[in-house]
C-alpha positions as CSV (number, residue, x, y, z in Angstrom):
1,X,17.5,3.1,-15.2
2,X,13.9,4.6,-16.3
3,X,13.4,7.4,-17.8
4,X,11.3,9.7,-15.6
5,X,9.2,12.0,-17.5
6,X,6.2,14.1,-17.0
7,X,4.0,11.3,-17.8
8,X,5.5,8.9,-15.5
9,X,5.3,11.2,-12.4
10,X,1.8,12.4,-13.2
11,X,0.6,8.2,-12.7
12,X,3.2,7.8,-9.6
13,X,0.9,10.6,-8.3
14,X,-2.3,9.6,-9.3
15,X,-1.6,5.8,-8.0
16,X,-0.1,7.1,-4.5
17,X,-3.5,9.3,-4.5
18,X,-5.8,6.3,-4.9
19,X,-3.5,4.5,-1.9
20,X,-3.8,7.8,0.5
21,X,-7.9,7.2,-0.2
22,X,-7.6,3.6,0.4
23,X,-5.7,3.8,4.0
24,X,-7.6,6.8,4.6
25,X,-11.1,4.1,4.9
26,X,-9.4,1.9,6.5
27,X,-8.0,4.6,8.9
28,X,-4.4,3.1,8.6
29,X,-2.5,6.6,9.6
30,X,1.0,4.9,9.3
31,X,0.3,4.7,5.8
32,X,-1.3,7.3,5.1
33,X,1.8,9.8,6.4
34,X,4.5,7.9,4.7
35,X,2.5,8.1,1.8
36,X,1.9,11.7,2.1
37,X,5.6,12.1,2.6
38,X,6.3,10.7,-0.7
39,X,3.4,12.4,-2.6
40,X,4.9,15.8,-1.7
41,X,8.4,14.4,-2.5
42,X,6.9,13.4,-6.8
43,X,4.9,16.6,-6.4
44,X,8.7,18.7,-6.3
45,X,10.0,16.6,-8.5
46,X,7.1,17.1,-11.4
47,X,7.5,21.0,-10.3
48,X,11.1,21.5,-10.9
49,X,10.5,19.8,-14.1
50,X,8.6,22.5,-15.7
């Protein structure tokens, strides 16, 4: 199992980012809220951390 670190959640966050933008032009709004849903669900994560 990976370690998950500080590090690792900050580039989860930063690559789901760049995906929201991407749907986002190609108004794909599926994708867009499931990807929201698990931006939030890093964003705790890296919270609770510190």
């Amino acid at each position: 199992m990976k370690a998950i670190t500080k590090q690792y959640l900050k580039r989860k966050i930063n690559q789901l980012n760049k995906k929201i933008h991407r749907a986002e032009e190609q108004e794909n709004d599926n994708k867009i809220w499931w990807r929201k849903m698990k931006l939030d669900k890093l964003k705790d994560k890296l919270n609770k951390m510190k």
